[in-house]
C-alpha positions as CSV (number, residue, x, y, z in Angstrom):
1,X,-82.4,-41.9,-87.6
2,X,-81.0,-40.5,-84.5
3,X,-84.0,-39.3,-82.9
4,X,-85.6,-43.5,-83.5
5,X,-82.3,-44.4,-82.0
6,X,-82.9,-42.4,-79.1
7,X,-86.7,-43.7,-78.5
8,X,-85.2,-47.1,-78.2
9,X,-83.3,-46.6,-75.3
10,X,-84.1,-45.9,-71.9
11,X,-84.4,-41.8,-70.1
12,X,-81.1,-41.0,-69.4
13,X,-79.4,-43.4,-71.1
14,X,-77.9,-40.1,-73.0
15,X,-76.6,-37.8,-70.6
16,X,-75.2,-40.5,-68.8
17,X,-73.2,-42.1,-71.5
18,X,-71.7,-38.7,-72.0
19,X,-70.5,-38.2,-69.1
20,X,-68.6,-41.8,-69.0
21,X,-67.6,-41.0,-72.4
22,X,-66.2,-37.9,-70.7
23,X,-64.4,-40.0,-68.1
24,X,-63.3,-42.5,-70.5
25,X,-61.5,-39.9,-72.6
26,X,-59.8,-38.4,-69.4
27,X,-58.7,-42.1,-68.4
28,X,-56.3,-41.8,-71.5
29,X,-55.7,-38.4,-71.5
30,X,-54.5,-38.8,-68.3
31,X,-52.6,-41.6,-68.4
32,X,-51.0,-40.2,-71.7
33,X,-50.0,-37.1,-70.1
34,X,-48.2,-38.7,-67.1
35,X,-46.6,-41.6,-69.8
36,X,-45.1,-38.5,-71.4
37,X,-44.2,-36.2,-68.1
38,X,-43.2,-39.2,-65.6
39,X,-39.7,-41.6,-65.7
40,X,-40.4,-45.4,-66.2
41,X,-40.4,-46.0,-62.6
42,X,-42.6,-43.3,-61.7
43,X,-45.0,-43.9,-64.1
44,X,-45.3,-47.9,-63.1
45,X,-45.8,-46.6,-59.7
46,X,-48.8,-44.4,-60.8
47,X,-50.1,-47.3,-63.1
48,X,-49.9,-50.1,-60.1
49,X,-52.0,-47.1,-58.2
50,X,-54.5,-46.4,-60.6
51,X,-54.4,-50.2,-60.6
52,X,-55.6,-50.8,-57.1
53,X,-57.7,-47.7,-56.5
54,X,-60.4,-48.9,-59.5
55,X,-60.1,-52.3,-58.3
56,X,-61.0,-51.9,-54.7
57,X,-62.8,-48.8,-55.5
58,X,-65.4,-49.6,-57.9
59,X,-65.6,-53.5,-56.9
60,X,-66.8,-52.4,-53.1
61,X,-68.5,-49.3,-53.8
62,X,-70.6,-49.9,-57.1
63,X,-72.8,-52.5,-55.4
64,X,-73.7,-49.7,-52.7
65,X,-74.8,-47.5,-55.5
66,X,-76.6,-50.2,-57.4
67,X,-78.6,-51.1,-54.2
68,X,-79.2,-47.7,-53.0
69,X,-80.5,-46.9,-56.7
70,X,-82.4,-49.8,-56.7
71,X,-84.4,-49.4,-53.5
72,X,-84.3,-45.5,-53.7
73,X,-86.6,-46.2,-57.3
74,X,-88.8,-48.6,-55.4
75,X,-89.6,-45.7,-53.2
76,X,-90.3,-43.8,-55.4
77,X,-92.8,-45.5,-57.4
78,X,-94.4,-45.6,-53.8
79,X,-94.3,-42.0,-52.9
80,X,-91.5,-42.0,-50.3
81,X,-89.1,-40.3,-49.2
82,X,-85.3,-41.4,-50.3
83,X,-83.6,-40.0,-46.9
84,X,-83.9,-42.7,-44.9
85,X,-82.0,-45.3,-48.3
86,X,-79.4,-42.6,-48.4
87,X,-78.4,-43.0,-44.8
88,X,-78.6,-46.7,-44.8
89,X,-76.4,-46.9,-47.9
90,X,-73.6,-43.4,-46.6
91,X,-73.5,-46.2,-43.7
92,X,-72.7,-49.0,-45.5
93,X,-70.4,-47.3,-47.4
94,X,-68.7,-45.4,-44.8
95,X,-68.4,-48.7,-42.9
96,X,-66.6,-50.4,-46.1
97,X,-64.3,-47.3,-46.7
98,X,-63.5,-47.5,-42.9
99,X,-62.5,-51.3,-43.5
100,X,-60.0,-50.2,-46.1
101,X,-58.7,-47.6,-44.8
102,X,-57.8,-49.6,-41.5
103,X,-56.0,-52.1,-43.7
104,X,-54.2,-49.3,-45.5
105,X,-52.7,-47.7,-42.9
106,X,-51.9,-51.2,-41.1
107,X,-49.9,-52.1,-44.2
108,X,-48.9,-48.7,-45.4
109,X,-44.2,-49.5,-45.1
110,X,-45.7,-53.1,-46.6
111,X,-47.6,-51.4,-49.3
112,X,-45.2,-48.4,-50.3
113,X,-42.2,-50.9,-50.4
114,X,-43.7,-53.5,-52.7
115,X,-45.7,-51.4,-54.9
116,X,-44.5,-47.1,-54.9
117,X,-41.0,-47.7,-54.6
118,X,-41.0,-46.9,-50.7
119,X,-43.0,-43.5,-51.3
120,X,-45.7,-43.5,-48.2
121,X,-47.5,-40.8,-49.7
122,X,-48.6,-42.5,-53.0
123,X,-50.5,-44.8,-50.0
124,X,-52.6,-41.3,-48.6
125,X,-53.3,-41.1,-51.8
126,X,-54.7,-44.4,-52.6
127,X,-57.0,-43.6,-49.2
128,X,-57.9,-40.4,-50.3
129,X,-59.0,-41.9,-53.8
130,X,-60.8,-44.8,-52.0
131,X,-62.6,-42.3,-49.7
132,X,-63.1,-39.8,-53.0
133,X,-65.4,-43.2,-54.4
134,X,-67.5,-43.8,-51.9
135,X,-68.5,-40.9,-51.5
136,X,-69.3,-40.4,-55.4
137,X,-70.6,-43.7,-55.9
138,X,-73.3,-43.5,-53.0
139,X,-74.6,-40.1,-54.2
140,X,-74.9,-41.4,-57.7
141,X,-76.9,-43.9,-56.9
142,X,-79.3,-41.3,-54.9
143,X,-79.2,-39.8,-58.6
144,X,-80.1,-42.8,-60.4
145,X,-82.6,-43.7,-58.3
146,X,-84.4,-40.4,-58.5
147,X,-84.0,-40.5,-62.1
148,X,-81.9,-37.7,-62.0
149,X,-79.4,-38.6,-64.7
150,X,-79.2,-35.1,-66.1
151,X,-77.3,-34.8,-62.7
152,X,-76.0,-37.7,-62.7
153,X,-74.2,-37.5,-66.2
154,X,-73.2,-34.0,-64.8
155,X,-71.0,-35.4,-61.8
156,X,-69.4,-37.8,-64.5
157,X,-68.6,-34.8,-67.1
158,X,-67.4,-32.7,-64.0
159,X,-65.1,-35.5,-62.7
160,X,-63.7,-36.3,-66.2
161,X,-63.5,-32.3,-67.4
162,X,-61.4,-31.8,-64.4
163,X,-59.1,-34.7,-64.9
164,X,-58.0,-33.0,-67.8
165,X,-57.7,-29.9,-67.2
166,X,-55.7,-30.8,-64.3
167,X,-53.2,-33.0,-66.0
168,X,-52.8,-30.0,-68.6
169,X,-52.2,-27.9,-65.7
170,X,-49.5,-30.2,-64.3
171,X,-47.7,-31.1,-67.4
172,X,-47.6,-27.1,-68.5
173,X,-46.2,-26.6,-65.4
174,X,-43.5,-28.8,-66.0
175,X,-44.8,-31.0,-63.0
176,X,-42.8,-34.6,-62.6
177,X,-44.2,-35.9,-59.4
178,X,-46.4,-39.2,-59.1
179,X,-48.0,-37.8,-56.1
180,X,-49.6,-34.9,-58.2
181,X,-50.9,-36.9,-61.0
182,X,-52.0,-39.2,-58.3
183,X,-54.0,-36.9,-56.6
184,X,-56.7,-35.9,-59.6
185,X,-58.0,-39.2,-58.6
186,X,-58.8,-37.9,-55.8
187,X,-59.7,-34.1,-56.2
188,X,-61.8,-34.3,-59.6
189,X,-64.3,-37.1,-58.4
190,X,-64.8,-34.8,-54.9
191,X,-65.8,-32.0,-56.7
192,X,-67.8,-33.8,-59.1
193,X,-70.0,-34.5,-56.0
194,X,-69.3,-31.1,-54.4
195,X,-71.5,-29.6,-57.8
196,X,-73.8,-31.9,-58.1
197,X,-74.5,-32.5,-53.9
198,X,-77.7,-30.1,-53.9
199,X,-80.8,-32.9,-55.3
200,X,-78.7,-35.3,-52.8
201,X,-78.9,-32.7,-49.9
202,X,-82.3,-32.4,-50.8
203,X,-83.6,-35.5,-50.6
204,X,-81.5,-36.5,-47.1
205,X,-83.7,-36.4,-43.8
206,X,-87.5,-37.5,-43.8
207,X,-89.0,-40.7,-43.3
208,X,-88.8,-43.4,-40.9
209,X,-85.8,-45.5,-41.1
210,X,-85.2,-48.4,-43.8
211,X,-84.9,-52.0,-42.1
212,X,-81.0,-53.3,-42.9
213,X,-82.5,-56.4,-44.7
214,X,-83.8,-54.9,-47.8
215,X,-80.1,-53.3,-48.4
216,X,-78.5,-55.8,-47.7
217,X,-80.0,-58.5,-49.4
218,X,-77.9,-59.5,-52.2
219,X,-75.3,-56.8,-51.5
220,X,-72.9,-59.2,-50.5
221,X,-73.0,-61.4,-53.3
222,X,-73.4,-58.3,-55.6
223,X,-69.8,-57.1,-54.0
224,X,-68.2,-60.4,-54.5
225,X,-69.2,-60.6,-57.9
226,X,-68.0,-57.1,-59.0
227,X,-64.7,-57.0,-57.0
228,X,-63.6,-60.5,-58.4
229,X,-64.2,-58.9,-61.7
230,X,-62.2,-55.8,-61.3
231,X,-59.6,-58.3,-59.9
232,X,-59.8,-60.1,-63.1
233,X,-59.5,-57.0,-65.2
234,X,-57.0,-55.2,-63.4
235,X,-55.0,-57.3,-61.3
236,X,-52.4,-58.0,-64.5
237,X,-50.5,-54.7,-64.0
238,X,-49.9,-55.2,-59.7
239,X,-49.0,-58.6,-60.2
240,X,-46.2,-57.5,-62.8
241,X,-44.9,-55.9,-60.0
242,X,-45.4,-58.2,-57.6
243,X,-43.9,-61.3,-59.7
244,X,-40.6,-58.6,-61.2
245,X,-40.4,-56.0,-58.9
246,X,-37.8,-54.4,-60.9
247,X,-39.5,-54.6,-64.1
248,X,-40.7,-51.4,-64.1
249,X,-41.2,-50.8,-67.9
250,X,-43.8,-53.6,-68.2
251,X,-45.9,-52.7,-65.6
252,X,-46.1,-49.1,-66.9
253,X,-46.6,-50.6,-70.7
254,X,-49.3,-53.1,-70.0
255,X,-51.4,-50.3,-68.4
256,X,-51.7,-48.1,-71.4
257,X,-52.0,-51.1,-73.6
258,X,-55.1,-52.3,-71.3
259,X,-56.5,-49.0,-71.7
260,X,-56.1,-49.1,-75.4
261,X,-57.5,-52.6,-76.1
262,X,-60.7,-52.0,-73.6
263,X,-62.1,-48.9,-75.5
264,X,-65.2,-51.5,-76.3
265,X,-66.1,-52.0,-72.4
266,X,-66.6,-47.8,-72.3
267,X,-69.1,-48.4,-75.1
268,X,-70.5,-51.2,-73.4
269,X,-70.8,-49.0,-70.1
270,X,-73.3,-47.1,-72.0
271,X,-75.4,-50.2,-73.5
272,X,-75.4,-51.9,-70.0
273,X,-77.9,-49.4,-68.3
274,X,-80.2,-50.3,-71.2
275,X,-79.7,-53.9,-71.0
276,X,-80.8,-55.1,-67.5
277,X,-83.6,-53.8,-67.4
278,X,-84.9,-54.9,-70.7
279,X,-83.6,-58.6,-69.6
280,X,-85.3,-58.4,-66.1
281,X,-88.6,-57.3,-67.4
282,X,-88.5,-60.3,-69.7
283,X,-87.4,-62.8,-67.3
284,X,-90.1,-61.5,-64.5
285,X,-92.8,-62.2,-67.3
286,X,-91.3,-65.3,-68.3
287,X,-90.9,-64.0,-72.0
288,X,-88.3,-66.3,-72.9
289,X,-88.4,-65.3,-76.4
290,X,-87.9,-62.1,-75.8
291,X,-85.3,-62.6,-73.1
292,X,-83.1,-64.9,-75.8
293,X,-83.4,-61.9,-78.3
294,X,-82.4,-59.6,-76.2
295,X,-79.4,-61.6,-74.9
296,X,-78.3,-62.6,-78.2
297,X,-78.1,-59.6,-80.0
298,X,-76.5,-57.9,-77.1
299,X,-73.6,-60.9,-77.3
300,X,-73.5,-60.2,-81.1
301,X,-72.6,-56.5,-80.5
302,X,-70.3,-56.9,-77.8
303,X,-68.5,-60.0,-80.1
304,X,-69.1,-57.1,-82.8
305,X,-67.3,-54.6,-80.9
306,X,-64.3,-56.7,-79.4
307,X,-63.6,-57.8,-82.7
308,X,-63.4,-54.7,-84.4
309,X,-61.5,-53.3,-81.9
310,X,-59.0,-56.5,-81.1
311,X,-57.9,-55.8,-84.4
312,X,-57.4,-52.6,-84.7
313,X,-55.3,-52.8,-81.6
314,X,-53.2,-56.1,-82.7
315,X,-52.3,-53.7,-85.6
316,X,-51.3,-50.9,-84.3
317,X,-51.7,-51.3,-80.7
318,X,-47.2,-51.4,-80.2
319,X,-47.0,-48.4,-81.8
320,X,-49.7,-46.4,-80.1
321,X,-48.5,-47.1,-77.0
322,X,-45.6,-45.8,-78.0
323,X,-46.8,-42.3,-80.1
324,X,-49.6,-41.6,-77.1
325,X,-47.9,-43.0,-73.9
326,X,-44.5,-42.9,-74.1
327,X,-44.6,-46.9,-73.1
328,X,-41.4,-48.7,-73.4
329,X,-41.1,-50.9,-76.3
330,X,-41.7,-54.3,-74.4
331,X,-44.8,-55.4,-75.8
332,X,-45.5,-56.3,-79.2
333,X,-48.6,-57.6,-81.5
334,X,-48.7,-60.8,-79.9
335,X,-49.4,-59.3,-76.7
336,X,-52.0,-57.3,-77.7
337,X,-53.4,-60.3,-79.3
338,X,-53.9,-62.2,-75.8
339,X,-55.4,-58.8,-74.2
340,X,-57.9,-58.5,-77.2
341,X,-58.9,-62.4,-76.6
342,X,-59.6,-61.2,-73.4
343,X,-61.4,-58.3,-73.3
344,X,-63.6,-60.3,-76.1
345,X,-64.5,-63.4,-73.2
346,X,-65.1,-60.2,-70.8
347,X,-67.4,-58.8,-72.7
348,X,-69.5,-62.0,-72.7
349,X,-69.1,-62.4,-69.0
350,X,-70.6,-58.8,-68.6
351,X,-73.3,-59.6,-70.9
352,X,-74.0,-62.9,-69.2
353,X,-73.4,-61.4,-66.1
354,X,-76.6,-59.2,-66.2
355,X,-78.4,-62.4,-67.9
356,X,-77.9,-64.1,-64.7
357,X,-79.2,-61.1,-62.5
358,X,-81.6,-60.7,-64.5
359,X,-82.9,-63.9,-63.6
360,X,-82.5,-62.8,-59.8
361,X,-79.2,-65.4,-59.3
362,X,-76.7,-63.2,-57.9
363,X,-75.6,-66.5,-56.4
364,X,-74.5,-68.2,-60.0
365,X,-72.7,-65.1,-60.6
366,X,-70.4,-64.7,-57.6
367,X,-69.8,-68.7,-58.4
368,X,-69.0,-67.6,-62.3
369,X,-66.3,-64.8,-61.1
370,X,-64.7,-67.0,-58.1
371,X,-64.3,-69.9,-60.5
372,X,-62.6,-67.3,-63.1
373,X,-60.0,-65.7,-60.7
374,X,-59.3,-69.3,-59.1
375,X,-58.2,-69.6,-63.3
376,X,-56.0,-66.6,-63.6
377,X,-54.3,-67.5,-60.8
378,X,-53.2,-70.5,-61.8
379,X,-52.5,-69.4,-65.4
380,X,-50.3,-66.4,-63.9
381,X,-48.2,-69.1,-62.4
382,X,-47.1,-70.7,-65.7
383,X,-43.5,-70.8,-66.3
384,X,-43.3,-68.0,-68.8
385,X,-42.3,-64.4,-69.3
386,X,-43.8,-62.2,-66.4
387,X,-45.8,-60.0,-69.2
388,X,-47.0,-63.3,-70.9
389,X,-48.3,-64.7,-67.3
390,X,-50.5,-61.8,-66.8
391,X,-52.1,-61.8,-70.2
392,X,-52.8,-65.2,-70.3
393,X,-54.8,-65.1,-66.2
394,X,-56.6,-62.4,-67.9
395,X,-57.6,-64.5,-70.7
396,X,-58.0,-67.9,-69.1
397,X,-59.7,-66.0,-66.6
398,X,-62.4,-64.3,-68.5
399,X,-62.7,-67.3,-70.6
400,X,-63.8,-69.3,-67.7
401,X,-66.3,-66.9,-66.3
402,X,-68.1,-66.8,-69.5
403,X,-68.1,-70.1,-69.8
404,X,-69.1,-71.1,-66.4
405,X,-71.7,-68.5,-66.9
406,X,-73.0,-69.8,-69.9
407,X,-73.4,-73.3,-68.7
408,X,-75.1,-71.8,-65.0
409,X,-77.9,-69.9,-67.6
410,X,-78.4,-73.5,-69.4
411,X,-79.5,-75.1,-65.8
412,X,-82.9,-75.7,-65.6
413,X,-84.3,-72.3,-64.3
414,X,-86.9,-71.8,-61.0
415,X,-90.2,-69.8,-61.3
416,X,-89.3,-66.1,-62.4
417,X,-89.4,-64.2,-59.2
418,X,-91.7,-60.7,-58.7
419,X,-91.3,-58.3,-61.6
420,X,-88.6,-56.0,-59.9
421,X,-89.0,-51.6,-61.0
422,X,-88.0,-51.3,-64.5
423,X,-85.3,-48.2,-63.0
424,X,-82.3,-48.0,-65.2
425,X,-78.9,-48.2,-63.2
426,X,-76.3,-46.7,-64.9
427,X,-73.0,-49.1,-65.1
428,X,-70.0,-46.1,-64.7
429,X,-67.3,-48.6,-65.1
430,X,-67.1,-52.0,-66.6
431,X,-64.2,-52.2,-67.2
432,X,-62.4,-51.0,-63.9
433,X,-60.3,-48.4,-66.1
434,X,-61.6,-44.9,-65.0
């Protein structure tokens, strides 16, 4: 049964969805350890941080590894060499991280004050962690491309192994600092590359260089779309601190129940690398029946999966929180009822989402994810409870990107354009929690 399983899916699917298991596990063993080791306020200062780093991180740096994977395959197929993509996309991505980091230390007293309780060095470490992505996302997307995913799964299981071990390390050593629980963000992911840099080392150098064009060519849609939906899926915990600054028990609560109630989007992490793909293939030969299928039963295992899960987490989600974060007792079952609804509709968006690249419209899908935070925002600025506010953006929010999605797919569709190469991307995080 296993081994049919396995012929199903695409190479690499396997080692690659062990590794992100890997780093899914160490996103709550992680977060558990510092719940337990940290006070309130430190704790909400490390959640607002984890916060920001995944949602700037992965929404700016992701695209640069789906495009360098993408063009690095096309090579490939071709015979060439994938030096001259790398350097393109360590540019791009070393121009972006640049960007950020400019803004981070122009804002560091701002950002300190109104979000790390005046500590400056939580900000170097939200640089550091920034720098620590773009450096791992661009390699991994040399890996991908290469079809390397042994290696690729290997910098994931490296970055996650180390994330616990070094939290053990820290809370053995009786270790009650932010900063240092702050800074496996930074160290694990760096030597996750570090151990897996030699197939990237070999294939720099060689070739003429890539014209910016091809790179860029939906790239800037592409980041749109994926840092709009980080925004969505993460934003809830900074604006809690923005909206009640000294509500620092919510901020800290919300994050471990968010981490609880999207267990489903790890699992989906590991179906997406599958799914586009098998979506494009059918959409470039305008097999329509077999693009429906495919799109279908993906929606009825994600609706599958968010159920299931919603309600195990409306039942005992207050109390876990609790038993394996040491959260404050602020949130209850009805709370973890709105973040379930939510993480449902966001599951259809992602699903959806790769419908609608699929169909080479990275256009609709930057409209889908503008239209969606435009609807948080105004939902976090109902006249209720701060906690409340943020749960219902973040399920108005995804609600309206899947629909909005839904209703761009129904439009009358143009010719299919050229079959793209059937190279599997691997989707590290979908759900912005890392």
């Amino acid at each position: 049964m296993i081994r049919r399983l396995l012929r199903l899916v695409p190479p690499g699917t396997l080692p690659v969805g062990t590794g992100l298991a890997l780093v899914g596990l160490a996103a709550y063993v992680h977060l558990a350890v510092a719940g337990h080791s940290l006070t309130a306020a430190d704790y909400s200062s490390l959640s607002v941080l984890w916060s920001v780093v995944f949602t700037l991180g992965i929404g700016v740096f992701l695209p640069v590894e789906q495009e360098v994977a993408r063009l690095v395959a096309a090579r490939r197929t071709r015979g060439l060499p994938p030096g001259p993509v790398l350097a393109r996309g360590a540019a791009v991505a070393t121009a972006v991280l640049g960007l950020l980091l400019l803004v981070t230390a122009g804002t560091a007293s701002t950002l300190a004050d109104r979000l790390f309780d005046g500590d400056r060095a939580m900000v170097g470490v939200l640089a550091g962690a920034l720098a620590a992505l773009a450096v791992a996302h661009t390699t991994r997307g040399v890996l991908s491309g290469l079809r390397l995913f042994g290696w690729y799964g290997t910098q994931l299981g490296i970055d996650g192994g180390l994330r616990i071990g070094l939290v053990a390390v820290l809370a053995v050593a009786g270790v009650d600092s932010p900063v240092a629980y702050a800074l496996v963000l930074v160290v694990a992911p760096l030597a996750g590359v570090a151990l897996t840099a030699a197939p990237v080392l070999r294939a720099a150098g060689g070739g003429t260089a890539v014209p910016w064009p091809p790179l860029l060519r939906g790239l800037a849609l592409l980041t749109v779309s994926s840092l709009l939906s980080q925004v969505v899926v993460n934003v809830g915990v900074i604006n809690v601190r923005l909206l009640a600054p000294s509500d620092i028990a919510t901020a800290g609560a919300l994050l471990s129940a968010l981490v609880l109630v999207r267990v489903p989007l790890f699992v989906f992490g590991s179906m997406q690398a599958a799914l586009l793909p098998g979506l494009s293939t059918a959409a470039a030969t305008g097999d329509e029946a077999a693009f429906g299928t495919l799109l279908r039963r993906a929606l009825a295992v994600v609706t599958a999966l968010g159920i299931g899960g919603g309600v195990l987490t409306v039942l005992l989600g207050p109390w876990l929180v609790r038993v394996l974060f040491d959260a404050p007792d602020v949130l209850g079952h009805g709370d973890f009822l709105w973040l379930a609804v939510a993480t449902l509709a966001y599951l259809w968006a992602m699903v959806l989402g790769q419908a609608l690249l699929a169909r080479d419209r990275h256009h609709a899908q930057a409209i889908a994810w503008i239209a969606g935070v435009a609807a948080l925002a105004a939902a976090t600025l109902a006249p209720l409870s701060v906690a409340l506010r943020v749960e219902l953006g973040y399920t108005v929010g995804s609600l309206v990107v899947a629909a909005v999605m839904v209703a761009l797919l129904r439009r009358r569709r143009e010719p299919a354009p050229t079959p793209p190469v059937a190279a599997t991307v691997p989707a590290t995080a979908p759900g912005g929690i890392r």
